[in-house]
Jmol script that loads the backbone (N, CA, C; Angstrom):
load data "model"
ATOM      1  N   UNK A   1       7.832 -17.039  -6.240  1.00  0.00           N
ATOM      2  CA  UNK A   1       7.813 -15.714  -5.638  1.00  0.00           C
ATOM      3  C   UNK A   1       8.321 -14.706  -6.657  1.00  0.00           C
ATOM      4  N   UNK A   2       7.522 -13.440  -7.282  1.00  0.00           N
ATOM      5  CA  UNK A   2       7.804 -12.764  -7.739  1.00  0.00           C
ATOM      6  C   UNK A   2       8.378 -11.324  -6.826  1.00  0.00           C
ATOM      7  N   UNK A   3       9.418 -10.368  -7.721  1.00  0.00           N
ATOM      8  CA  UNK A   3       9.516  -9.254  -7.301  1.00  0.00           C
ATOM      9  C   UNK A   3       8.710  -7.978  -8.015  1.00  0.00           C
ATOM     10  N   UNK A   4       7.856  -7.091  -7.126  1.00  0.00           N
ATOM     11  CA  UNK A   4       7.690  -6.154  -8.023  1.00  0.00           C
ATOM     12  C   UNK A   4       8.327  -4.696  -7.753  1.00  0.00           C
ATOM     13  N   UNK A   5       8.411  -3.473  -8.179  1.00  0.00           N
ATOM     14  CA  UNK A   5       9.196  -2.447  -7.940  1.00  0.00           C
ATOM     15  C   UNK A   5       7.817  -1.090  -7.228  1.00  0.00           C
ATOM     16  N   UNK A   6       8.327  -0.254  -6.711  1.00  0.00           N
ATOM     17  CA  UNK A   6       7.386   0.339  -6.202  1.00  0.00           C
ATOM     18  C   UNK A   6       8.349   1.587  -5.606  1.00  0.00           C
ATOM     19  N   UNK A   7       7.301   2.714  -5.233  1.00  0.00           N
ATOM     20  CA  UNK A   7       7.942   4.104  -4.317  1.00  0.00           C
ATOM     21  C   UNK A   7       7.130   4.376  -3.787  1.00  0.00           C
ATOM     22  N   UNK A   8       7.621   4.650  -1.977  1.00  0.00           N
ATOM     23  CA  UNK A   8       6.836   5.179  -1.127  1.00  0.00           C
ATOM     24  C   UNK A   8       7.864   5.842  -0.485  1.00  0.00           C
ATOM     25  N   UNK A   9       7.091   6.662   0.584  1.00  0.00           N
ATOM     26  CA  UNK A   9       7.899   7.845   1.266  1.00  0.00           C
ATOM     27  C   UNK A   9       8.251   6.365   2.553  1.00  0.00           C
ATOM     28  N   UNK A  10       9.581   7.496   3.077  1.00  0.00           N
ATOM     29  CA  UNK A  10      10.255   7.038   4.190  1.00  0.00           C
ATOM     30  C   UNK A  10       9.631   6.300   5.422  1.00  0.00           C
ATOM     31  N   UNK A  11       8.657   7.620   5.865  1.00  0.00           N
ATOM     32  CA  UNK A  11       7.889   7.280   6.742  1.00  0.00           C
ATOM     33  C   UNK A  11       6.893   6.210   6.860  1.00  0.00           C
ATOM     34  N   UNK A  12       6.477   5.880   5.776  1.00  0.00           N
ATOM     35  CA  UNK A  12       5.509   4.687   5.430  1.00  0.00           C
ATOM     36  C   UNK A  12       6.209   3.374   5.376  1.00  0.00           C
ATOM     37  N   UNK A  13       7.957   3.692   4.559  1.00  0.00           N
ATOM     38  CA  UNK A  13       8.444   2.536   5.042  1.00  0.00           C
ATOM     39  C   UNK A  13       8.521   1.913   6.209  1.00  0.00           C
ATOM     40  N   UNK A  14       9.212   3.101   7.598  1.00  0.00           N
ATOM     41  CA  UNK A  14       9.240   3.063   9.092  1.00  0.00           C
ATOM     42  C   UNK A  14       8.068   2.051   9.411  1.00  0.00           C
ATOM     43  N   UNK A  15       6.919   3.092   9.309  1.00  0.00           N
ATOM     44  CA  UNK A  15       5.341   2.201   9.441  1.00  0.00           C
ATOM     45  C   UNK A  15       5.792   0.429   9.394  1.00  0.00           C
ATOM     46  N   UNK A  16       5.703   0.399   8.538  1.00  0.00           N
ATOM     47  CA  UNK A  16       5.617  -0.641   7.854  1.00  0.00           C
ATOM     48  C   UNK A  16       6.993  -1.920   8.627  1.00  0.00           C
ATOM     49  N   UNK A  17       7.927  -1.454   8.561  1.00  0.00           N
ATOM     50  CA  UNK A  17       9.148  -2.289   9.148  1.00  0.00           C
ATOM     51  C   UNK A  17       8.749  -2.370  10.870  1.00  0.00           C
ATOM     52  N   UNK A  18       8.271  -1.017  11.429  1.00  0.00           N
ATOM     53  CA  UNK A  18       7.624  -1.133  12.495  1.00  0.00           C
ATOM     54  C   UNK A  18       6.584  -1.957  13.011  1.00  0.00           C
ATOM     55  N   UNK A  19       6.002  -2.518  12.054  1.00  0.00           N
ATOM     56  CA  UNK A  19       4.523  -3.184  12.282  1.00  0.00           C
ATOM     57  C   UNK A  19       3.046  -2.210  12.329  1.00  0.00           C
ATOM     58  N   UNK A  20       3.364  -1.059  12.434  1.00  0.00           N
ATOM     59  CA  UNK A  20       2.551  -0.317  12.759  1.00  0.00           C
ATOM     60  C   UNK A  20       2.079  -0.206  11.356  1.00  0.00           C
ATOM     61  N   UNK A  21       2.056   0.150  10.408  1.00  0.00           N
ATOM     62  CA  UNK A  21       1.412   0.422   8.872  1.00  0.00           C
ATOM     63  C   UNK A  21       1.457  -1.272   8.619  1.00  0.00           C
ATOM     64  N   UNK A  22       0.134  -1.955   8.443  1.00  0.00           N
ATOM     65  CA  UNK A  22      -0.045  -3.134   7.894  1.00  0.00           C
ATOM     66  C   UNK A  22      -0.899  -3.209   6.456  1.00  0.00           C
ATOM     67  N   UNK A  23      -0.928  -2.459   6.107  1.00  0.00           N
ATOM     68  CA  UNK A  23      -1.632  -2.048   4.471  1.00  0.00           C
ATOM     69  C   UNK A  23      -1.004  -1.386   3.539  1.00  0.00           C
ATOM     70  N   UNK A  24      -0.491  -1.822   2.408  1.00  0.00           N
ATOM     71  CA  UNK A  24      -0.128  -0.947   1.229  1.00  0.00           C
ATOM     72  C   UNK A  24      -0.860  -1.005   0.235  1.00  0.00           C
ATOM     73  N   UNK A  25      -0.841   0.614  -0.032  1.00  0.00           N
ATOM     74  CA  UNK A  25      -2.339   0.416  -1.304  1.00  0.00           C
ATOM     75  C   UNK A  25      -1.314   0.855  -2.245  1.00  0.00           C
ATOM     76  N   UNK A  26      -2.210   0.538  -3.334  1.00  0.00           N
ATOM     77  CA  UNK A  26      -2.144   0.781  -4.963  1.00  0.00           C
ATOM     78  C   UNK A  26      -3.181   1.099  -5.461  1.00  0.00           C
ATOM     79  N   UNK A  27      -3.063   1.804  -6.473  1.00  0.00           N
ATOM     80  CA  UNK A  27      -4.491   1.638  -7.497  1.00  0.00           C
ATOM     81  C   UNK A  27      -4.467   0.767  -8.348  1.00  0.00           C
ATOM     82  N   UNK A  28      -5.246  -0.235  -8.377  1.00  0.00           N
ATOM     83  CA  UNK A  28      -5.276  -1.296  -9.247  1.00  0.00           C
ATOM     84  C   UNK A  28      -4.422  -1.013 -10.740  1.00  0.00           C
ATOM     85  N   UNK A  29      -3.598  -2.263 -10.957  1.00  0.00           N
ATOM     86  CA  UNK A  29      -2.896  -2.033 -12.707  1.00  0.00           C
ATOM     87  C   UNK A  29      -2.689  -3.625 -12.526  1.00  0.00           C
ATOM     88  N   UNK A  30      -2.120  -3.096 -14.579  1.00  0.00           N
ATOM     89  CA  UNK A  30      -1.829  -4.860 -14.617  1.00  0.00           C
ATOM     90  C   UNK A  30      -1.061  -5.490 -14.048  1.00  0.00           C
ATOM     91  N   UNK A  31       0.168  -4.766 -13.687  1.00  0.00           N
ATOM     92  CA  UNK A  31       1.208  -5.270 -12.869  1.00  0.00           C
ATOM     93  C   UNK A  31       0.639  -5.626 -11.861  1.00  0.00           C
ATOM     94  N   UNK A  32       0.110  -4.571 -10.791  1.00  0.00           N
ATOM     95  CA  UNK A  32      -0.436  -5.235  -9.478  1.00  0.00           C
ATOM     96  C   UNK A  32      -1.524  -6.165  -9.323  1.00  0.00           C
ATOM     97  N   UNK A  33      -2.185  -6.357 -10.533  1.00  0.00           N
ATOM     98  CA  UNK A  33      -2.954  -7.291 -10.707  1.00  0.00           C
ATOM     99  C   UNK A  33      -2.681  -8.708 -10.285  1.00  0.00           C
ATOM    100  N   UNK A  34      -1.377  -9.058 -10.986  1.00  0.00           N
ATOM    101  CA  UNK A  34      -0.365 -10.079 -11.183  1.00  0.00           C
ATOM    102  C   UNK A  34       0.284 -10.717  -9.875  1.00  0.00           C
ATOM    103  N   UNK A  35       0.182 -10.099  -8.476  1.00  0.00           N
ATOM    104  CA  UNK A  35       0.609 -10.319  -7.095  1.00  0.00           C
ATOM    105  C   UNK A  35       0.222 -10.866  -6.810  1.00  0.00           C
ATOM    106  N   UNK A  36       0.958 -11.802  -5.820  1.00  0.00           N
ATOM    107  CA  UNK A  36       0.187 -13.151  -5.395  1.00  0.00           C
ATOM    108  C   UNK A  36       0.966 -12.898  -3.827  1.00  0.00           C
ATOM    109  N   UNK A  37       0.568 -13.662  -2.801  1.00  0.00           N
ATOM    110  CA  UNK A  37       0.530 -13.513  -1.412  1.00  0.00           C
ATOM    111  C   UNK A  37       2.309 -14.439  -1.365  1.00  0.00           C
ATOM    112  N   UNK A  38       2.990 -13.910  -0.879  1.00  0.00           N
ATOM    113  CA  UNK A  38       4.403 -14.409  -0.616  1.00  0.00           C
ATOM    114  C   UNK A  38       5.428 -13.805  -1.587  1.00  0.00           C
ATOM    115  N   UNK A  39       4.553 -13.141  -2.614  1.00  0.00           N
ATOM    116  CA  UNK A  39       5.331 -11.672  -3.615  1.00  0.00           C
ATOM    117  C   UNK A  39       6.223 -11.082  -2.663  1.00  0.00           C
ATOM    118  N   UNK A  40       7.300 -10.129  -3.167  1.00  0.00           N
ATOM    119  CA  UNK A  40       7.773  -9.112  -2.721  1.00  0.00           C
ATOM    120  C   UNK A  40       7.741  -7.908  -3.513  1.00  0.00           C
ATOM    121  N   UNK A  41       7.678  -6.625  -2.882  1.00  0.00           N
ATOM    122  CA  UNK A  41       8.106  -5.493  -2.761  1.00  0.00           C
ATOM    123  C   UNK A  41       9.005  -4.767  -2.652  1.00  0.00           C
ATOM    124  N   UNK A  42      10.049  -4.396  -3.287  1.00  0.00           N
ATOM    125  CA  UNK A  42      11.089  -3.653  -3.122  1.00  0.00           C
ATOM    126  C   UNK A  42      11.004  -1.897  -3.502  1.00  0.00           C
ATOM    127  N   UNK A  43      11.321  -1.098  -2.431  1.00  0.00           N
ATOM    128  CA  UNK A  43      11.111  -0.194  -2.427  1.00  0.00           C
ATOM    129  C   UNK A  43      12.692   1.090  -2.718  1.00  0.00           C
ATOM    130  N   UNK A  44      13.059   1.143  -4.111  1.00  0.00           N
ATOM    131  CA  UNK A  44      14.157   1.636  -4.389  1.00  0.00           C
ATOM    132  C   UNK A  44      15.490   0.789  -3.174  1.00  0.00           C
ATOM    133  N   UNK A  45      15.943   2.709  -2.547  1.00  0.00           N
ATOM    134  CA  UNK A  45      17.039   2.102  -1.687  1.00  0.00           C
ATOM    135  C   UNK A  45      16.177   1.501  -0.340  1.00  0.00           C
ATOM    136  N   UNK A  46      15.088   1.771   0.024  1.00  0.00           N
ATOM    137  CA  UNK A  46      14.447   1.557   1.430  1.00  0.00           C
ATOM    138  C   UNK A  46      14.621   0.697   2.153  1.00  0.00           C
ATOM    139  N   UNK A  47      14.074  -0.506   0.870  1.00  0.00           N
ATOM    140  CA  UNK A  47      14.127  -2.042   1.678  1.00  0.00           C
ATOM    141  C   UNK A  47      13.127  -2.876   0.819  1.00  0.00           C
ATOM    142  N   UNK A  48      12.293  -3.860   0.967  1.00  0.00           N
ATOM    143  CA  UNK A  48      11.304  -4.500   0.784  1.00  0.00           C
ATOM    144  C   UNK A  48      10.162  -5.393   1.731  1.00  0.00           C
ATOM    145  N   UNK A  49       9.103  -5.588   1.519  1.00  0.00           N
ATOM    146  CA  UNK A  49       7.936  -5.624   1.753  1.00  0.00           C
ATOM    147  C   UNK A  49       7.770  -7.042   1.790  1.00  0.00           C
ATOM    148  N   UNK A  50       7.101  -8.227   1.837  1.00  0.00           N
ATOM    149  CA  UNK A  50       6.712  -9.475   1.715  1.00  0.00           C
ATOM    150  C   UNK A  50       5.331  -9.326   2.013  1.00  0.00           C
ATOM    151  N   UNK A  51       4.334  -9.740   0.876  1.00  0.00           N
ATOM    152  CA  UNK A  51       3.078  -9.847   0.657  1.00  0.00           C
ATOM    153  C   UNK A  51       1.764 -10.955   1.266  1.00  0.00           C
ATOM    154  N   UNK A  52       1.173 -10.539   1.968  1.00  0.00           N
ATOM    155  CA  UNK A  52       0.277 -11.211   2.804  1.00  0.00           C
ATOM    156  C   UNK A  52      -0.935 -11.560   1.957  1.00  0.00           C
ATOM    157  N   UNK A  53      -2.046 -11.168   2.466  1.00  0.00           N
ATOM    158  CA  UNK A  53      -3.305 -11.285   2.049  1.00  0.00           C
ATOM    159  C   UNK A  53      -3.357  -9.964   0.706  1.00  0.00           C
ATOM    160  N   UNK A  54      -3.863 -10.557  -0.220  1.00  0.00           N
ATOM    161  CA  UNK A  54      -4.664  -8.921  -1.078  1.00  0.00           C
ATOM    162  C   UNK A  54      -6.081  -8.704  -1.238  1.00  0.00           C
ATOM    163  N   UNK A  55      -6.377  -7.601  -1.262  1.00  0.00           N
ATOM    164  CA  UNK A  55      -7.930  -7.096  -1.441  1.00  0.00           C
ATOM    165  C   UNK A  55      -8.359  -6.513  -2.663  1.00  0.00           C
ATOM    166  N   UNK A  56      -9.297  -6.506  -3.013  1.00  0.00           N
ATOM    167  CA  UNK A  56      -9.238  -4.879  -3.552  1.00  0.00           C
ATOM    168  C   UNK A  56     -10.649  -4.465  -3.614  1.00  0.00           C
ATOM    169  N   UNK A  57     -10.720  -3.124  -3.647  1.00  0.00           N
ATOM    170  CA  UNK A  57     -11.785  -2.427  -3.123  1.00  0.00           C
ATOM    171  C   UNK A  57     -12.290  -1.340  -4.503  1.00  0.00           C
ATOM    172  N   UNK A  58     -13.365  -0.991  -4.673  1.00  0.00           N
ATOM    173  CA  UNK A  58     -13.547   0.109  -5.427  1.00  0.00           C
ATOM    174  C   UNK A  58     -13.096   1.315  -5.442  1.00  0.00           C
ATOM    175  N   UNK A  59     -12.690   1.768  -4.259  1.00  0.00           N
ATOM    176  CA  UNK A  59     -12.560   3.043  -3.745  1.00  0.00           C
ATOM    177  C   UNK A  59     -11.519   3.102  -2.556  1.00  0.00           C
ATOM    178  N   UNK A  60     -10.675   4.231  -2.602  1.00  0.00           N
ATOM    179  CA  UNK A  60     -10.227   4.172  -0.980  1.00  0.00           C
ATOM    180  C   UNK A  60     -10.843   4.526  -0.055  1.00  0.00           C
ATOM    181  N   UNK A  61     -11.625   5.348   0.264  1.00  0.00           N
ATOM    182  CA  UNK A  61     -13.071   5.234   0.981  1.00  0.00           C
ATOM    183  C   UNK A  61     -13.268   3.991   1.417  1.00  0.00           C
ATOM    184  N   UNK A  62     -13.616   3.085   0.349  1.00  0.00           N
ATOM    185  CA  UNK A  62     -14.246   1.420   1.147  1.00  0.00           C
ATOM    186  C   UNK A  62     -13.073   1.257   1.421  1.00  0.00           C
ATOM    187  N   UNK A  63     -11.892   0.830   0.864  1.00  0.00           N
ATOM    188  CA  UNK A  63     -10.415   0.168   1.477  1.00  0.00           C
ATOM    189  C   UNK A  63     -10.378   0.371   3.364  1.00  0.00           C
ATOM    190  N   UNK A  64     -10.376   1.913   3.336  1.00  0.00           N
ATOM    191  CA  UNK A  64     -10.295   2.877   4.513  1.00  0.00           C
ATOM    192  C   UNK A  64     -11.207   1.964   5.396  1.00  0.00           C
ATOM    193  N   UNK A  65     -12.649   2.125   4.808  1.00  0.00           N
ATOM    194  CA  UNK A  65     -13.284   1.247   5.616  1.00  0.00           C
ATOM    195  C   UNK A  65     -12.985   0.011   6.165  1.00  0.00           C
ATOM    196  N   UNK A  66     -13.163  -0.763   5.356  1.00  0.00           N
ATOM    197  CA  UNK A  66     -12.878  -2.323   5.216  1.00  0.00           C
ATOM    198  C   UNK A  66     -11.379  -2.297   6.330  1.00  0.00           C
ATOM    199  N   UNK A  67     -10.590  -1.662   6.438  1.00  0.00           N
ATOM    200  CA  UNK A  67      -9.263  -2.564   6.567  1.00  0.00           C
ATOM    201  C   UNK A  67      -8.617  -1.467   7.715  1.00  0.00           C
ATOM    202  N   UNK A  68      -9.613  -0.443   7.904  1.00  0.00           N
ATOM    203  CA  UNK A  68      -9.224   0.593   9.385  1.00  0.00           C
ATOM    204  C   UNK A  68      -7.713   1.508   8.376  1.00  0.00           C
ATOM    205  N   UNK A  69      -8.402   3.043   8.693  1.00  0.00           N
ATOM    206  CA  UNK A  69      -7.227   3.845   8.324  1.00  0.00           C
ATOM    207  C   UNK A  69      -5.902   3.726   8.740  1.00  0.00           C
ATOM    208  N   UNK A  70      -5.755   3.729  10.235  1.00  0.00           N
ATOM    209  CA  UNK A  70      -4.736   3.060  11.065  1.00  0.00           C
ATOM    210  C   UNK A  70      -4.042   2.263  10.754  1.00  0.00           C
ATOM    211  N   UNK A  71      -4.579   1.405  10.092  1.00  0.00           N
ATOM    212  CA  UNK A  71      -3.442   0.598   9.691  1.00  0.00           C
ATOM    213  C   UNK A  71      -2.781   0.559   7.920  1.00  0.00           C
ATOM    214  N   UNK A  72      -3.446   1.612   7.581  1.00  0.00           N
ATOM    215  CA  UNK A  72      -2.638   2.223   6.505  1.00  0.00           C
ATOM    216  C   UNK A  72      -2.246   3.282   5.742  1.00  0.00           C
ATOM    217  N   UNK A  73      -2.551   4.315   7.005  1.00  0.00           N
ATOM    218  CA  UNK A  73      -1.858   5.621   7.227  1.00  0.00           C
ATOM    219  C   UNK A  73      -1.892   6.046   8.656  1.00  0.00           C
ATOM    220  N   UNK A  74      -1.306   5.218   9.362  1.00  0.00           N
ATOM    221  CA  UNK A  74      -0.978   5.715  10.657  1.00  0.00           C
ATOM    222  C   UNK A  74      -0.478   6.853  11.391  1.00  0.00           C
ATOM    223  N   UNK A  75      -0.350   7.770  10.493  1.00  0.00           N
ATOM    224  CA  UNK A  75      -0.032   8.703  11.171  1.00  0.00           C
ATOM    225  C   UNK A  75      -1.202  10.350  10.510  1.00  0.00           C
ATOM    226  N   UNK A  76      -1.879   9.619   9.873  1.00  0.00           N
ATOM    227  CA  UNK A  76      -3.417  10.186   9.777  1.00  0.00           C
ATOM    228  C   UNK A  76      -3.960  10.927  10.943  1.00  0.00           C
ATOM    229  N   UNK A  77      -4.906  12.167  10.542  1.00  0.00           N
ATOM    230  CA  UNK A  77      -6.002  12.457  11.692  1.00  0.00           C
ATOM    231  C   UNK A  77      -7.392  12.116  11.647  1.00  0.00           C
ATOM    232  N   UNK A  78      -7.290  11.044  10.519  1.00  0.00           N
ATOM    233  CA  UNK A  78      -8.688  10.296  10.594  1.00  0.00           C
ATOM    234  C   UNK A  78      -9.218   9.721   9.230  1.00  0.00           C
ATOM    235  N   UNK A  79      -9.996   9.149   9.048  1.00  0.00           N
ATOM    236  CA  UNK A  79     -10.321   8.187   7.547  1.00  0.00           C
ATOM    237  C   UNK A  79      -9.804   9.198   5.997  1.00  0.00           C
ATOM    238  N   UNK A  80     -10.982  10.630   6.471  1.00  0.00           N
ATOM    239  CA  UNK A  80     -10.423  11.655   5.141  1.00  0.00           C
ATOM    240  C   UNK A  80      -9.177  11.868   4.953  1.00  0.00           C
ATOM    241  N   UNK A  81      -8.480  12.277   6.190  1.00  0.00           N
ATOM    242  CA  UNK A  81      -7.193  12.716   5.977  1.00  0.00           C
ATOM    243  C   UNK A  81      -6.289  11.606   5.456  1.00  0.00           C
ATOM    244  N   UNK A  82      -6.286  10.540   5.356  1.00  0.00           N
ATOM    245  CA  UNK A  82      -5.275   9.280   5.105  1.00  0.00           C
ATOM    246  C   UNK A  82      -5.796   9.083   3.588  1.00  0.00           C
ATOM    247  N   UNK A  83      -6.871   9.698   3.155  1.00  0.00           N
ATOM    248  CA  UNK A  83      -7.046   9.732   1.681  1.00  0.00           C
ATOM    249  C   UNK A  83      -6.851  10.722   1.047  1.00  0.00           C
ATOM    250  N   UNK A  84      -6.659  11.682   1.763  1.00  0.00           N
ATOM    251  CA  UNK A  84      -6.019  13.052   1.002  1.00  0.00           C
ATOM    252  C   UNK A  84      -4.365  12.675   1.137  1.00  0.00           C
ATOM    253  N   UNK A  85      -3.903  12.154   2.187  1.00  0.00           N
ATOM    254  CA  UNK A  85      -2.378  11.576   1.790  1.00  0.00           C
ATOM    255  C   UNK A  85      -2.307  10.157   0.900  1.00  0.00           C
ATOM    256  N   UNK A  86      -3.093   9.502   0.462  1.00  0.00           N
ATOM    257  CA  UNK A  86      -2.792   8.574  -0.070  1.00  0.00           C
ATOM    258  C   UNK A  86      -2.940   9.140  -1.899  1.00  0.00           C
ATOM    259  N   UNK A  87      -4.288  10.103  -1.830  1.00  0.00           N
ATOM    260  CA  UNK A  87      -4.370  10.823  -2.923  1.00  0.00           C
ATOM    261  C   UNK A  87      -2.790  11.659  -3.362  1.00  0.00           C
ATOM    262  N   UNK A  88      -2.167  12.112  -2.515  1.00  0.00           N
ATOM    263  CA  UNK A  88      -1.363  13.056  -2.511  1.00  0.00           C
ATOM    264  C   UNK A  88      -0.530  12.714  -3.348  1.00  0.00           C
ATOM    265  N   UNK A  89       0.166  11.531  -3.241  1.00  0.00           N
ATOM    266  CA  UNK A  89       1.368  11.253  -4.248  1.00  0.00           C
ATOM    267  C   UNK A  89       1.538  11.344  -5.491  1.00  0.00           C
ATOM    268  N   UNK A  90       2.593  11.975  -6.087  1.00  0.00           N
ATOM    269  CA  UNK A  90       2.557  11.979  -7.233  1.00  0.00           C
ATOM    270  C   UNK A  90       2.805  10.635  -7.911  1.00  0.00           C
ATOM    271  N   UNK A  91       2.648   9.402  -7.642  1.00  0.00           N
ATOM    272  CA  UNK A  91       2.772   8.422  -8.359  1.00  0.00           C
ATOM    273  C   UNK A  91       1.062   7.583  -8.476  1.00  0.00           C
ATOM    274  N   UNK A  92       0.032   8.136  -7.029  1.00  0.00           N
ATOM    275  CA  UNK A  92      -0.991   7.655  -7.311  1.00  0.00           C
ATOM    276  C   UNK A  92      -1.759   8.304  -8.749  1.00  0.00           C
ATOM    277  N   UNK A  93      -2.499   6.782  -9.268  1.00  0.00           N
ATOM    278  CA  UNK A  93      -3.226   7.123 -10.493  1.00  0.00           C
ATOM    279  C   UNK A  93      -4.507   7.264 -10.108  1.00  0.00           C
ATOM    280  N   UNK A  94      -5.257   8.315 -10.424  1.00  0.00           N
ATOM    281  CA  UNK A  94      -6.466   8.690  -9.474  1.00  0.00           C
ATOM    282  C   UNK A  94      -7.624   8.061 -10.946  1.00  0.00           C
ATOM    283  N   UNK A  95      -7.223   7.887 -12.108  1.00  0.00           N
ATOM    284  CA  UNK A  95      -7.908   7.951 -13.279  1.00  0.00           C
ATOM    285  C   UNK A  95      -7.830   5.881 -12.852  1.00  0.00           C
ATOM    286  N   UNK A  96      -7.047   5.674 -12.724  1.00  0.00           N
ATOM    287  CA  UNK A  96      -7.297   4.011 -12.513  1.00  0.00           C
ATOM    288  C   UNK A  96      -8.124   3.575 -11.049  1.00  0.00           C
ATOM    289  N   UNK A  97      -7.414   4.363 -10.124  1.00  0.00           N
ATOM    290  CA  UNK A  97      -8.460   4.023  -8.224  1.00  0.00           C
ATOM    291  C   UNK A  97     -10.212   4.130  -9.698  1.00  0.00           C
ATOM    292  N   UNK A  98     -10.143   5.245 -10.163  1.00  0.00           N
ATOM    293  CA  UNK A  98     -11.769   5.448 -10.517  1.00  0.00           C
ATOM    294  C   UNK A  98     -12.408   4.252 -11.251  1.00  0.00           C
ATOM    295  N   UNK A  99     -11.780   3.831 -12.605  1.00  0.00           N
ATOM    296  CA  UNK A  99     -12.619   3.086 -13.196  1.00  0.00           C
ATOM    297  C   UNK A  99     -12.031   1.546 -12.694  1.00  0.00           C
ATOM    298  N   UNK A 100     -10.838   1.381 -11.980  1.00  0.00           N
ATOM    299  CA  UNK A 100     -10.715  -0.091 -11.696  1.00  0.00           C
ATOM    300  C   UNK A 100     -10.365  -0.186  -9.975  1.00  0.00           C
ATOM    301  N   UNK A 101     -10.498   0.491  -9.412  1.00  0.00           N
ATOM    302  CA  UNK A 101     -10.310   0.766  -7.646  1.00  0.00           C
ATOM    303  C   UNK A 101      -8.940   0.394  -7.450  1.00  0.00           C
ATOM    304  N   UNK A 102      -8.640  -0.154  -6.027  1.00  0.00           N
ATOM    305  CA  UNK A 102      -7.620   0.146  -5.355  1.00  0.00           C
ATOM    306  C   UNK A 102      -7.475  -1.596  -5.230  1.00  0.00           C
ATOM    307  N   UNK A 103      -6.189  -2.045  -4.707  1.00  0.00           N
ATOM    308  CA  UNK A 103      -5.392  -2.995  -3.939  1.00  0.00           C
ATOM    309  C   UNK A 103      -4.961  -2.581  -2.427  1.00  0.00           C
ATOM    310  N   UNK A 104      -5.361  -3.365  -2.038  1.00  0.00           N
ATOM    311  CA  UNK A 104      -4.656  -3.838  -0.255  1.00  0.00           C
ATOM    312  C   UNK A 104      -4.004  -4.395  -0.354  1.00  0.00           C
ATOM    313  N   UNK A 105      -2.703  -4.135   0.069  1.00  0.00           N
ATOM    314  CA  UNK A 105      -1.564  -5.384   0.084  1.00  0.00           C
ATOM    315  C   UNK A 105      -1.377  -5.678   1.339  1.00  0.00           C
ATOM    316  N   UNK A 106      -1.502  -6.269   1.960  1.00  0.00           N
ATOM    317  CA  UNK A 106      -1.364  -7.214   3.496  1.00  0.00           C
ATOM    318  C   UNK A 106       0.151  -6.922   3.797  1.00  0.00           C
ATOM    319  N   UNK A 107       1.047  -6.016   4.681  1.00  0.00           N
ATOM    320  CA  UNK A 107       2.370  -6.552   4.644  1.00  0.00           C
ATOM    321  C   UNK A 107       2.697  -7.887   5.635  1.00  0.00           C
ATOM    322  N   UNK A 108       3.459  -8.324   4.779  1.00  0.00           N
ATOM    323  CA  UNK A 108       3.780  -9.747   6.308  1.00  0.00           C
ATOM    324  C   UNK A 108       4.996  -9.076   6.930  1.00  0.00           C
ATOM    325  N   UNK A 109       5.523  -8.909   6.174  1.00  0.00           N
ATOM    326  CA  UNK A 109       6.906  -8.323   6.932  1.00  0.00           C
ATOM    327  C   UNK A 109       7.499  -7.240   6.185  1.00  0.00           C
ATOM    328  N   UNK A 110       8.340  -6.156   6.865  1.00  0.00           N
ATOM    329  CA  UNK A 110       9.455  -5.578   6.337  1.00  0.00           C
ATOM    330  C   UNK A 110      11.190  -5.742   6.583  1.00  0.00           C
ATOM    331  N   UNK A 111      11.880  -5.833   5.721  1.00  0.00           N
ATOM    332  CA  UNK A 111      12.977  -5.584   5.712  1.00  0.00           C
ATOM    333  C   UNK A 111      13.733  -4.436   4.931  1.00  0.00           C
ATOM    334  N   UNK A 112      14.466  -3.811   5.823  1.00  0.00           N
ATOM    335  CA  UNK A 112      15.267  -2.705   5.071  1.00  0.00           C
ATOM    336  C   UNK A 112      16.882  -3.110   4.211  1.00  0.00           C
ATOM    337  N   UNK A 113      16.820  -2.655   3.903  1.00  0.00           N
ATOM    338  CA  UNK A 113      18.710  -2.781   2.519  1.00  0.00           C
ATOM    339  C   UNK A 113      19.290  -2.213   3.725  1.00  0.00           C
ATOM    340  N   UNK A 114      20.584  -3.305   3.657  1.00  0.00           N
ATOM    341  CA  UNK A 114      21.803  -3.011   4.654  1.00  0.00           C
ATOM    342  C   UNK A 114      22.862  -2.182   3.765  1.00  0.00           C
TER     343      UNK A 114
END
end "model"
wireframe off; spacefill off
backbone 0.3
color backbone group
C-alpha cells in the first residue's frame, strides 16, 4: 500500500467521508499513474482517502459520463457545471486532462485526522 499526497477543498472532503462524493479525479500524471486500488490518499490536514477501483477517461466530459456527475461533484447543477468546478482549481492541469485525460479514483472509504 502506497501513500500519495493531494489537495482538495473541504467540502469535497465532507462528500467524500459522507459517502456521498464516490469519485476523485485527477488529471492523469506520473505519480497518479503509479496508484493501485488499496493506495491511500492523504489530504494535507483533512484526512485521507483509501482507493477503490481506477479509471481513466480522455476527458472529463466522458469521466462525467461514464461514472454520473453526482457522484463526483455532488453538489453540482448538472454534468457542465461539475466541470467548470472541477476545471476551477488552481491545482487542476488542464494541459495534461488534454493530451493524457483524467483518472477516477473509486473512494472506498474516508477518514478524517483526529
Amino acid at each position: 500500500m502506497a501513500t500519495f499526497e493531494a489537495t482538495t477543498r473541504s467540502l469535497a472532503f465532507a462528500h467524500m467521508e459522507g459517502g456521498v462524493k464516490t469519485v476523485f479525479v485527477v488529471p492523469w500524471s506520473l505519480e497518479f499513474s503509479m496508484i493501485s486500488s488499496g493506495d491511500r490518499i492523504e489530504f494535507e490536514d483533512l484526512g485521507s482517502i483509501s482507493i477503490g477501483s481506477i479509471r481513466r477517461y480522455d476527458s472529463v466530459e466522458a469521466l462525467l459520463e461514464a461514472e454520473g456527475w453526482v457522484n463526483v461533484v455532488p453538489e453540482a447543477e448538472g454534468a457542465e457545471h461539475a466541470a467548470t468546478v472541477l476545471r476551477g482549481s488552481s491545482e487542476w492541469n488542464a494541459r495534461a486532462e488534454g493530451s493524457d485525460g483524467v483518472l477516477a479514483l473509486r473512494v472506498r472509504w474516508a477518514k478524517r485526522k483526529s
